[in-house]
The first five atom37 places (N, CA, C, CB, O) and aatype in JSON, in Angstrom:
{
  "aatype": [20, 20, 20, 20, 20, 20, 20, 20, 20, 20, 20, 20, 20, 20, 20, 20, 20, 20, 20, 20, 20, 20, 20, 20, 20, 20, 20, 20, 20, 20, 20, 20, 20, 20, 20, 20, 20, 20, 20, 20, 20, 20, 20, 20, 20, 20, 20, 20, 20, 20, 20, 20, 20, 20, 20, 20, 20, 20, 20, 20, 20, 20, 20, 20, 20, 20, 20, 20, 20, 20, 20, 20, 20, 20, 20, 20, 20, 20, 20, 20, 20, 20, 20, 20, 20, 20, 20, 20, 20, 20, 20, 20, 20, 20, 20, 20, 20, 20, 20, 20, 20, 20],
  "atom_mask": [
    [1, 1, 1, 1, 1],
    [1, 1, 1, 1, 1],
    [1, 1, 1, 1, 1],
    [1, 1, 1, 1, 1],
    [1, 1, 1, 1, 1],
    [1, 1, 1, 1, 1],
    [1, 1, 1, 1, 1],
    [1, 1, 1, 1, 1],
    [1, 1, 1, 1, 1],
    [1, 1, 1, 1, 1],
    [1, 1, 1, 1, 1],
    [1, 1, 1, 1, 1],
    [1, 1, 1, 1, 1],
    [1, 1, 1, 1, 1],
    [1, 1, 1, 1, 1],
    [1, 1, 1, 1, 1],
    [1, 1, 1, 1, 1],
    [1, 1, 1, 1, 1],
    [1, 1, 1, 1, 1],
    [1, 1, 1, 1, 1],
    [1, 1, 1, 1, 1],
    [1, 1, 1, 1, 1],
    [1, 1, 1, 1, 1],
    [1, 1, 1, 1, 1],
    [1, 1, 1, 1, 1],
    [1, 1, 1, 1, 1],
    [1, 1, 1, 1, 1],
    [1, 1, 1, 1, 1],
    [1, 1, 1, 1, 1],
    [1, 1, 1, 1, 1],
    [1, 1, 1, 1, 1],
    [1, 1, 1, 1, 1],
    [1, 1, 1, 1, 1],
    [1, 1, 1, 1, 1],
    [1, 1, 1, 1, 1],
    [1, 1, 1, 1, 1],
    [1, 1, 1, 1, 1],
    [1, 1, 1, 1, 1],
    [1, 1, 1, 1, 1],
    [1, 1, 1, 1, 1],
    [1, 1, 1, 1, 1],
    [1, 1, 1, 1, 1],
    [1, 1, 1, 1, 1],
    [1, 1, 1, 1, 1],
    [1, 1, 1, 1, 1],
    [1, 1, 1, 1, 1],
    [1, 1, 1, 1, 1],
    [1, 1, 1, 1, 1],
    [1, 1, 1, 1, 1],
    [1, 1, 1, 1, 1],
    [1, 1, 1, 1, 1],
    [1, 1, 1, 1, 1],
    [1, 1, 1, 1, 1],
    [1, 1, 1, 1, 1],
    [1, 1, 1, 1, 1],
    [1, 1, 1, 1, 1],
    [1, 1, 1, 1, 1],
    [1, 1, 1, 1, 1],
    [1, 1, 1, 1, 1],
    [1, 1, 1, 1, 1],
    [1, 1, 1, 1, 1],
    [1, 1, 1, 1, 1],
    [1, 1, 1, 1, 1],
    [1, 1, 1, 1, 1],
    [1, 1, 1, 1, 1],
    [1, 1, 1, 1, 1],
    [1, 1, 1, 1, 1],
    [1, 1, 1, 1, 1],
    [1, 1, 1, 1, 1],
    [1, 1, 1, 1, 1],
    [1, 1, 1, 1, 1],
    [1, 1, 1, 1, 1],
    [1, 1, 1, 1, 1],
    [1, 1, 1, 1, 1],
    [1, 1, 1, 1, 1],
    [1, 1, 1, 1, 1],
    [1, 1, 1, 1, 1],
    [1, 1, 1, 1, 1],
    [1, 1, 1, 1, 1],
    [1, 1, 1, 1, 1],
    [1, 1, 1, 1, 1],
    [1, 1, 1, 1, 1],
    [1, 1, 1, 1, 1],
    [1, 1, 1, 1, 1],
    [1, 1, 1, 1, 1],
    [1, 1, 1, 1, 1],
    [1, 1, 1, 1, 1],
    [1, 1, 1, 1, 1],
    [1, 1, 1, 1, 1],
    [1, 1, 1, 1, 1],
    [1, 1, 1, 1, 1],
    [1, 1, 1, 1, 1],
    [1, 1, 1, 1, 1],
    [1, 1, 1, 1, 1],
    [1, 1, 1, 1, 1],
    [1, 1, 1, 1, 1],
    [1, 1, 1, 1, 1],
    [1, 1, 1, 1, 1],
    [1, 1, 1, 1, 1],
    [1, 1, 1, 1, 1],
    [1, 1, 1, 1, 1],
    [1, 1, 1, 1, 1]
  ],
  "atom_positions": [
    [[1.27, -0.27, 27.24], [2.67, -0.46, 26.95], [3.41, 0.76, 27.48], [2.91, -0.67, 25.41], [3.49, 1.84, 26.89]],
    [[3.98, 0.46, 28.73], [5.01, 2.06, 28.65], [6.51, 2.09, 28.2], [5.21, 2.74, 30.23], [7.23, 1.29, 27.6]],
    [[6.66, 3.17, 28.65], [8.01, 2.99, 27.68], [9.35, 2.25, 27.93], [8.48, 4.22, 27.43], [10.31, 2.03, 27.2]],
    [[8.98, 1.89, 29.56], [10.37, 0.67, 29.86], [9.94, -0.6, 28.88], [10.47, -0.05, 31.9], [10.92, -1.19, 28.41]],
    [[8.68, -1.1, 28.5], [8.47, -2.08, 27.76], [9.16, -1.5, 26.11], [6.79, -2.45, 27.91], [10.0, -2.18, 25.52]],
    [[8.78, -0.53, 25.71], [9.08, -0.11, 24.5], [11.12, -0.53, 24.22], [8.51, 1.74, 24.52], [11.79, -1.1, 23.36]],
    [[11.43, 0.22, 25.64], [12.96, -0.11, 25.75], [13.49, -1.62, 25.68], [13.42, 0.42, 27.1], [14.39, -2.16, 25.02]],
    [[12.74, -1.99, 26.44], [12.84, -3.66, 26.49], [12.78, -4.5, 25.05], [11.5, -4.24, 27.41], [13.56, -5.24, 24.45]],
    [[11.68, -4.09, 24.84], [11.52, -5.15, 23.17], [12.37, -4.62, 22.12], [9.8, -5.11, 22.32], [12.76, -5.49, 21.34]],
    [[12.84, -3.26, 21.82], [14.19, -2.75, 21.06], [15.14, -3.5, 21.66], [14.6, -1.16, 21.18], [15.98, -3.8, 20.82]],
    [[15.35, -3.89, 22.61], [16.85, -4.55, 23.34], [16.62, -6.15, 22.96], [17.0, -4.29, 25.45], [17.48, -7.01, 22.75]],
    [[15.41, -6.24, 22.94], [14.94, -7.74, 22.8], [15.77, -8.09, 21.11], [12.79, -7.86, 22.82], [16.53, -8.9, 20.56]],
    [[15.07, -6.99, 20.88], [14.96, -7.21, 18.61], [16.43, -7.28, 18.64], [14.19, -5.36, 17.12], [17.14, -8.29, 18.66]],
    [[16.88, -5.74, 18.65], [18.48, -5.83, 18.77], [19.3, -7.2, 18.89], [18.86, -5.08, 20.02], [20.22, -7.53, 18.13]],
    [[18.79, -7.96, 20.02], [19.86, -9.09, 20.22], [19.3, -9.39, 19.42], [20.2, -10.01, 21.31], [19.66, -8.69, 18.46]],
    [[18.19, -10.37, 18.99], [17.81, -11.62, 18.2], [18.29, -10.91, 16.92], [16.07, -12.21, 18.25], [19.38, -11.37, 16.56]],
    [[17.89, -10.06, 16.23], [18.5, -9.22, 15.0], [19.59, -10.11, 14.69], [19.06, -7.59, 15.32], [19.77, -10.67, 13.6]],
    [[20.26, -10.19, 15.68], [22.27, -10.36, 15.49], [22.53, -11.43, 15.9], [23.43, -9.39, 16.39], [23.62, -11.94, 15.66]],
    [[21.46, -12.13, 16.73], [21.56, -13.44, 16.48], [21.1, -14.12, 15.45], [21.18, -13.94, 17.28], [21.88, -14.89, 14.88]],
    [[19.79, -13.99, 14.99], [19.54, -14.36, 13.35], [20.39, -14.06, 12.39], [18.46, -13.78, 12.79], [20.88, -15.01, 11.78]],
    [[20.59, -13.33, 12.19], [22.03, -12.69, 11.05], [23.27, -13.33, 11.65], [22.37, -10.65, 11.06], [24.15, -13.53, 10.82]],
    [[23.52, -13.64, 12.73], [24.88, -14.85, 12.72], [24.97, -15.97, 12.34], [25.34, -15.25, 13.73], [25.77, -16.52, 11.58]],
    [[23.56, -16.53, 13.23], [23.65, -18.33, 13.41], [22.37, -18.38, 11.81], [22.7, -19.26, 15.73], [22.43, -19.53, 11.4]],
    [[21.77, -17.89, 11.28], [20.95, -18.66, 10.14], [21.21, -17.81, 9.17], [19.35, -18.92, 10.3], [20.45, -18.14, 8.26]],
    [[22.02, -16.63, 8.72], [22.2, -15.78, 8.13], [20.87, -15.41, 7.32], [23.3, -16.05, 7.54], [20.84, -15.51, 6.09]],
    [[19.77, -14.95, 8.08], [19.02, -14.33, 7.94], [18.44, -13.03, 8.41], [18.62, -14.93, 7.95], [18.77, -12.64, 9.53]],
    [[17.5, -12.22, 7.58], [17.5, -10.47, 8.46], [16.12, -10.58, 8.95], [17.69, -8.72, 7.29], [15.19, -10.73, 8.16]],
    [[15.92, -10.5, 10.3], [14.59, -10.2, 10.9], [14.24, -8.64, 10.87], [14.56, -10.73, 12.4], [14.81, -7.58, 11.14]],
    [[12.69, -9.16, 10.29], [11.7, -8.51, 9.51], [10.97, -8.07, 10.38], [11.01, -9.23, 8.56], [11.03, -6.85, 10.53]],
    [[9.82, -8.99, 11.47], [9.32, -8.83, 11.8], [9.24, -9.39, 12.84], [8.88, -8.73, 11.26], [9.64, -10.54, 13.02]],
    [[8.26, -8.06, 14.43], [8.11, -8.64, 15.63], [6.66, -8.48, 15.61], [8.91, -8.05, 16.83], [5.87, -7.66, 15.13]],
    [[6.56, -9.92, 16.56], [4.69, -9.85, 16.95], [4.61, -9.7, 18.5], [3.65, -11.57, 16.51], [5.5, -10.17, 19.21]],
    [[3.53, -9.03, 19.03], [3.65, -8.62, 20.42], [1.78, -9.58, 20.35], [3.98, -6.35, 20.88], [0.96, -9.59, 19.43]],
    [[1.75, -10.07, 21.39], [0.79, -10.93, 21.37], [0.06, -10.82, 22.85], [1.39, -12.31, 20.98], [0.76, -11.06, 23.83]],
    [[-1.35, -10.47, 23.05], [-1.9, -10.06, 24.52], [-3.31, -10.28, 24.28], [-1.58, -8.42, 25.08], [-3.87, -10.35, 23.18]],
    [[-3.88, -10.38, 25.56], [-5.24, -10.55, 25.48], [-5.94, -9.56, 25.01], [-5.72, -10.85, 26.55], [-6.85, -9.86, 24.25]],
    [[-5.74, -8.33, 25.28], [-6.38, -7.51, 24.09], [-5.51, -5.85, 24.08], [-8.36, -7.33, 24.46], [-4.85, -5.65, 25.1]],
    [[-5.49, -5.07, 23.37], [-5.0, -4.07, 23.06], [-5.31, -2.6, 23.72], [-5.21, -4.16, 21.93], [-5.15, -1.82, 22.78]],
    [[-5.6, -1.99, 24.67], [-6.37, -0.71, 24.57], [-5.3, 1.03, 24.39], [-7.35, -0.79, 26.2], [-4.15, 1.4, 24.62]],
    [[-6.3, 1.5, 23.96], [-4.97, 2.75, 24.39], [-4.5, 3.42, 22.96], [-3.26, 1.86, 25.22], [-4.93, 2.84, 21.96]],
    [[-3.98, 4.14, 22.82], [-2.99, 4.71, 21.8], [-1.82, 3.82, 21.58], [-2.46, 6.08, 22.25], [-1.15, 3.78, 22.61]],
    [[-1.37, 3.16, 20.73], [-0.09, 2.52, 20.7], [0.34, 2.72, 19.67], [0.03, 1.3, 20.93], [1.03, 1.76, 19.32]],
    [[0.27, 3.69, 18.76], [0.74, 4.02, 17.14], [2.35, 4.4, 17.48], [-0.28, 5.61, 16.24], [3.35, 3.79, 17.09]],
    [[2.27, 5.61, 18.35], [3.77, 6.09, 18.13], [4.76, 5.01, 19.14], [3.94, 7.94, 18.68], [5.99, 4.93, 19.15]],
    [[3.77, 4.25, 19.93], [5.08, 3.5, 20.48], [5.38, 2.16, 19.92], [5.0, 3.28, 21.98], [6.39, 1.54, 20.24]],
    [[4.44, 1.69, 19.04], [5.41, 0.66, 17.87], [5.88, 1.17, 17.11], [4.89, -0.32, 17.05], [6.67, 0.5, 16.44]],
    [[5.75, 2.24, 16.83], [6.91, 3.1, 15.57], [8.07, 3.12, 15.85], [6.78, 4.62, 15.27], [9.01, 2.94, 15.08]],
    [[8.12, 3.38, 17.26], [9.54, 3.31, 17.98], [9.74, 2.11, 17.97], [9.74, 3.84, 19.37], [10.69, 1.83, 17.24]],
    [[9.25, 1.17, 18.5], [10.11, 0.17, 18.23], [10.59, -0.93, 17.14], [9.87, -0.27, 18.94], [11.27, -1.95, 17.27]],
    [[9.8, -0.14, 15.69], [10.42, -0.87, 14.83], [11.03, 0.49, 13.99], [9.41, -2.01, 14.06], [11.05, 0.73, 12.78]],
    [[11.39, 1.08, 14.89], [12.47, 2.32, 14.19], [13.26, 2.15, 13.39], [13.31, 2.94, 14.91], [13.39, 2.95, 12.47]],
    [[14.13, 0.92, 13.52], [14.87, 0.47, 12.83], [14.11, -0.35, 11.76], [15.75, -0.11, 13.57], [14.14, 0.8, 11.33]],
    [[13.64, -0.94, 11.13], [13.13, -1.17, 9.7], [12.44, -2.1, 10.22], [14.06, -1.53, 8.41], [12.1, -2.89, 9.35]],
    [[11.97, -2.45, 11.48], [10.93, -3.88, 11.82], [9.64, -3.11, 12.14], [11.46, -5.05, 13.38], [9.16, -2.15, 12.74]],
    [[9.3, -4.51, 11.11], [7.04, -4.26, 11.59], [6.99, -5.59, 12.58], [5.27, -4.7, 9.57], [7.47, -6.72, 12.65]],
    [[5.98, -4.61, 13.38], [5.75, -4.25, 14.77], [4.47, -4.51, 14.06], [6.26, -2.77, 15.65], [4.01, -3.7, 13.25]],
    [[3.64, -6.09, 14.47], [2.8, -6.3, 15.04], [1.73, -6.61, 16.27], [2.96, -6.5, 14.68], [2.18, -7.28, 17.2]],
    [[0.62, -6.25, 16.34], [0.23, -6.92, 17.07], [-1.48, -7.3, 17.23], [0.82, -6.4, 17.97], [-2.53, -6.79, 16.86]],
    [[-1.04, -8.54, 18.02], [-2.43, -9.69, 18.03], [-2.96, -10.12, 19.36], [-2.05, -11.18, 17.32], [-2.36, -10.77, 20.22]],
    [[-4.51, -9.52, 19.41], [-4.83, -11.1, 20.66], [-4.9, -11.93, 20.29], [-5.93, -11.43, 21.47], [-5.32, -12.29, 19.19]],
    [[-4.42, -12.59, 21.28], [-4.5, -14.14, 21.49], [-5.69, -14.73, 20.61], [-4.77, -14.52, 23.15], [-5.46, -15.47, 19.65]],
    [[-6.83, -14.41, 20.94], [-8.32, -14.63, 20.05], [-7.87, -15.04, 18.85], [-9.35, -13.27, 19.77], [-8.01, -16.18, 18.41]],
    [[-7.06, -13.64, 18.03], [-6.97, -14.01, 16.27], [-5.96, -14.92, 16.28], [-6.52, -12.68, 15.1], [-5.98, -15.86, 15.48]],
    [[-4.99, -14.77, 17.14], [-3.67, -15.96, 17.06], [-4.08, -17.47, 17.06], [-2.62, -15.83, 18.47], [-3.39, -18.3, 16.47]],
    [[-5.39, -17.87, 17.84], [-5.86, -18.69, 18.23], [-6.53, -19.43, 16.53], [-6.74, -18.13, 19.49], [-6.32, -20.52, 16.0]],
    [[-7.56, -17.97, 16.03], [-8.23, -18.03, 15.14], [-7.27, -18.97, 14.18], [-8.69, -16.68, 14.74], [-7.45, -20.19, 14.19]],
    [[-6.4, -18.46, 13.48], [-5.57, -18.48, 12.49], [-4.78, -19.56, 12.52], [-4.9, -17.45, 12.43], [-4.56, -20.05, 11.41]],
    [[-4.2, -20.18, 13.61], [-3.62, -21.38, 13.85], [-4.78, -22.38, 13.6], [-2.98, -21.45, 15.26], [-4.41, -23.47, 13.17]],
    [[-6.25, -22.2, 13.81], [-6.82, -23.06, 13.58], [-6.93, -23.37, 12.02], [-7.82, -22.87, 14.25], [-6.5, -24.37, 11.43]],
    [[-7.58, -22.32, 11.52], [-7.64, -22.06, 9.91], [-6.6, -22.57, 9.37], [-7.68, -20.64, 9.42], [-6.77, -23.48, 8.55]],
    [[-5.15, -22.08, 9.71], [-4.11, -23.12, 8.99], [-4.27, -24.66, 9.61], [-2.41, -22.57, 9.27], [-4.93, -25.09, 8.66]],
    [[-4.21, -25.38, 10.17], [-4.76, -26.24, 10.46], [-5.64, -27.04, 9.68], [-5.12, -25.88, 11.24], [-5.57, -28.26, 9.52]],
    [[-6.59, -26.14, 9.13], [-7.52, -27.06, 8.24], [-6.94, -27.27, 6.9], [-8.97, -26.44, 8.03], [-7.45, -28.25, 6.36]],
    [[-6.11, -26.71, 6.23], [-5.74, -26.59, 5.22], [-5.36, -27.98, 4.77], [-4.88, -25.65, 5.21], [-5.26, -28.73, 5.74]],
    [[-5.11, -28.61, 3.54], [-4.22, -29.51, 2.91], [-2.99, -29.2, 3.14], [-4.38, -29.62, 1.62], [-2.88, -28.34, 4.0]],
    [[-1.82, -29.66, 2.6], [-0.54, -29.14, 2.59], [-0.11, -28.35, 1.25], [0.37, -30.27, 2.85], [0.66, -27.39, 1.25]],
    [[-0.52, -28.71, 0.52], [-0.71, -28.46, -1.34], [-1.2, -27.07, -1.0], [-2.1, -29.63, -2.5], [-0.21, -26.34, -1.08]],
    [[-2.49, -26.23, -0.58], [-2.76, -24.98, 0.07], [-2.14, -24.35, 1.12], [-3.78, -25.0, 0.42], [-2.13, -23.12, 1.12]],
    [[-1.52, -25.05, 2.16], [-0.85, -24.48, 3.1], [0.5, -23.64, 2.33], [-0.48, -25.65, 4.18], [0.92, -22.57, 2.77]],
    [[0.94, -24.15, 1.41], [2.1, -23.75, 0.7], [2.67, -22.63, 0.79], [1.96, -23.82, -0.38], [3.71, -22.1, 1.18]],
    [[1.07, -22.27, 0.01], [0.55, -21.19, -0.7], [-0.05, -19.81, 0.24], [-0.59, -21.85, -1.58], [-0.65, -18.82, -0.17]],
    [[0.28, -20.11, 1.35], [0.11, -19.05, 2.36], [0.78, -18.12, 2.5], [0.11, -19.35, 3.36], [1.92, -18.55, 2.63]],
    [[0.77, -16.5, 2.6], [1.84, -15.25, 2.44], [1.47, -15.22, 3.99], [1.51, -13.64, 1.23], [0.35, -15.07, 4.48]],
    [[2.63, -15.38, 4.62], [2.33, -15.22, 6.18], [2.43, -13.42, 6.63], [3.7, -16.27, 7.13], [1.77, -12.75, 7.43]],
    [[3.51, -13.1, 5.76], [3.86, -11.86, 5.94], [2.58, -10.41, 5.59], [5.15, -11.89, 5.02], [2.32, -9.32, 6.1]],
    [[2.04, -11.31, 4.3], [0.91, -10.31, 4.17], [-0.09, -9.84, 5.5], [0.0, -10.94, 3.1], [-0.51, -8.72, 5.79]],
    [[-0.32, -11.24, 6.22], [-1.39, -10.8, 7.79], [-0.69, -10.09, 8.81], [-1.98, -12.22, 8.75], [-1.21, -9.19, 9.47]],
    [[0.57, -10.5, 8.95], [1.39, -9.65, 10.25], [1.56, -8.22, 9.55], [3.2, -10.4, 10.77], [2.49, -8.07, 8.75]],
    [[0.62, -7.06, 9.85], [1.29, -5.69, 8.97], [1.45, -5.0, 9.82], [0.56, -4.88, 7.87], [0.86, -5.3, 10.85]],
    [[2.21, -3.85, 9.83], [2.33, -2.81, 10.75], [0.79, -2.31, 11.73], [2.91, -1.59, 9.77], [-0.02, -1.53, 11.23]],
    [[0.61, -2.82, 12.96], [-0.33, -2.15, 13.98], [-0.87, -3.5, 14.3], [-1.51, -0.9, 13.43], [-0.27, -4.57, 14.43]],
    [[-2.15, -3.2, 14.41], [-2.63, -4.01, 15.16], [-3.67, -5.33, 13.97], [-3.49, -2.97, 16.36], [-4.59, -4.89, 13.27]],
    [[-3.32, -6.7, 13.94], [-3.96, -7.2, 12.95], [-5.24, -7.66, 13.4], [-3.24, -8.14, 12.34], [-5.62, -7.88, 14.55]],
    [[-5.85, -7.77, 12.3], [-7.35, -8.01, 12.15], [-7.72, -9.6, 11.56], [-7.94, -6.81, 11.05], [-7.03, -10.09, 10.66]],
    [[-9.12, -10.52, 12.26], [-9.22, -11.55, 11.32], [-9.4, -11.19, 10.01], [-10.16, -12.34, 11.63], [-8.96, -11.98, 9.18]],
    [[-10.04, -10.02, 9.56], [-9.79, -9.86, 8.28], [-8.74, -10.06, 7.56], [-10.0, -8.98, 8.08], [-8.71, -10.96, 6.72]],
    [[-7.79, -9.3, 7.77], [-6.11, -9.6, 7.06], [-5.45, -10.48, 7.47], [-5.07, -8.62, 7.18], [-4.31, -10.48, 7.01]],
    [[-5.82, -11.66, 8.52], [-5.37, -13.15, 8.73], [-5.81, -13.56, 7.62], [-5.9, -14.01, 9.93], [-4.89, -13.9, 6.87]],
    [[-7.34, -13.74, 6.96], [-8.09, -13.93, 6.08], [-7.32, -14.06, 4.65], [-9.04, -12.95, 6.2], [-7.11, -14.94, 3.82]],
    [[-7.06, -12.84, 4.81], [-6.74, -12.16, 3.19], [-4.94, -13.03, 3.13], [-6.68, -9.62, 3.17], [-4.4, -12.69, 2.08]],
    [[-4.07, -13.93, 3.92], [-2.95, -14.49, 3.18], [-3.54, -15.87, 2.99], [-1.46, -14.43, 3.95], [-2.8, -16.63, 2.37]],
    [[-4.69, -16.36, 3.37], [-5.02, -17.83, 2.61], [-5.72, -17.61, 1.06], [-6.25, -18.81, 3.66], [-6.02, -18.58, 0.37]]
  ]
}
């Protein structure tokens, strides 16, 4: 991730921010950055970009894949009951903590 990307997805959030808070009067919480896989140091540059009060996730594709399936199997009566927010946490998520909101 360098830092024209870092610039980019703050400009990204920024708009949608203010577009969510216009058109559904709701406050975005959270961004997911989604790639085939992760390498590198990336702590201080999602910090930056959820400087402003957004968690800054991120997922490969793999667990994204995982987890859409798993919900999938669910009933609807259990699907309910899913904390989506608990698996997306600040850094990089794990099938474990996909795990842990069913």
């Amino acid at each position: 991730m360098t830092a024209d990307d870092v610039l980019r997805y703050k400009k990204y959030i920024e708009t949608k921010r203010h577009e969510i808070s216009e058109n559904h009067n709701l406050l975005l919480t959270h961004f997911l950055i989604v790639s085939s896989s992760f390498k590198g140091d990336f702590g201080k540059k999602i910090d930056e970009i959820g400087s402003d009060g957004i968690v800054v996730s991120l997922m490969p594709a793999s667990e994204l894949t995982y987890f859409s399936n798993m919900l999938q199997e669910l009933e609807f009566p259990k699907l309910r009951l899913v904390e989506l927010r608990r698996g997306f946490c600040h850094g990089l998520v794990s099938k474990q903590k996909l795990v842990s909101c069913v």
